[in-house]
C-alpha positions in Angstrom: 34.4 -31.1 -32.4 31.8 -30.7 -30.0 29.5 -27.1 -30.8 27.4 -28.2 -27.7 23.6 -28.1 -27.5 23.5 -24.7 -25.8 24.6 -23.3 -29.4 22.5 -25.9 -31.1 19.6 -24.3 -29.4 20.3 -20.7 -30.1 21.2 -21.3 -33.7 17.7 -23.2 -33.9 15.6 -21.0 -32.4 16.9 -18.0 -34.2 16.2 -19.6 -37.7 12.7 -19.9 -35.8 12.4 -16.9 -35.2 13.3 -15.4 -38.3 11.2 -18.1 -40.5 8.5 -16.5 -38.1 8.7 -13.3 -38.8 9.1 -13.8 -42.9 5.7 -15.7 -42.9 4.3 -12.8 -40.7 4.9 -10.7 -43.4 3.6 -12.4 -46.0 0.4 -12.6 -44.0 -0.2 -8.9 -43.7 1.1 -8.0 -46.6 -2.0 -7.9 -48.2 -4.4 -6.8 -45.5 -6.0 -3.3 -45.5 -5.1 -0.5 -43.4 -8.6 0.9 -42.1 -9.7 4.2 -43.1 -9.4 5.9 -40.4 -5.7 5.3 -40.0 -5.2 6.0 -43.6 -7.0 9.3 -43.2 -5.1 10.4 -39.7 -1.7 9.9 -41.7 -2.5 11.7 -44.4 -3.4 14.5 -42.1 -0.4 14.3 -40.0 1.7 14.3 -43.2 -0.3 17.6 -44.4 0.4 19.2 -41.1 4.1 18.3 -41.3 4.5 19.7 -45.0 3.0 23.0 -44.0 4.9 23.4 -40.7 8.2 22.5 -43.2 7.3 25.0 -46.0 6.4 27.7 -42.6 9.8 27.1 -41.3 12.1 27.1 -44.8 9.9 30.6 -45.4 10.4 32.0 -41.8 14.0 31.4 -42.3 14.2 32.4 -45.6 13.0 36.1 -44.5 15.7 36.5 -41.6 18.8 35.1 -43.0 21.1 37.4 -44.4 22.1 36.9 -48.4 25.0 34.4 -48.5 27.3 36.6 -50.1 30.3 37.8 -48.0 32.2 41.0 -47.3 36.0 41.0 -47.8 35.8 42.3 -44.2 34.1 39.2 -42.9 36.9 36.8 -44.1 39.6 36.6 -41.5 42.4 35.1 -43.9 41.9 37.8 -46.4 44.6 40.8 -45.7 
């Protein structure tokens, strides 16, 4: 049963890879991000909370109540 070198070479240089990127991760898993990066996110996050809570209000005000009219049911006769 022959697998070839062709696959003996994929198979090792995936497990290479992967080994790779596992001690890559290890490595920066303790570095710190710097401040200014750590400040922009924060504000980006801010910006996307109030342009949620804008939207869920705006659409809040125009939407009709859920409730439903026996008129607006077409299976009710």
């Amino acid at each position: 049963m022959d697998i070839g070198w062709g696959a003996i070479l994929i198979i090792v240089l995936a497990i290479g890879i992967i080994l790779s990127n596992i001690m890559l991760v290890k490595k920066t898993a303790h570095m710190k991000m710097p401040e200014s990066v750590v400040k922009r996110a924060q504000e980006k996050r801010l910006r996307e909370k109030e342009q949620q809570q804008k939207i869920t209000s705006d659409s809040a005000e125009g939407e009709p109540s859920n409730s439903k009219d026996k008129n607006d049911n077409p299976n009710n006769t």
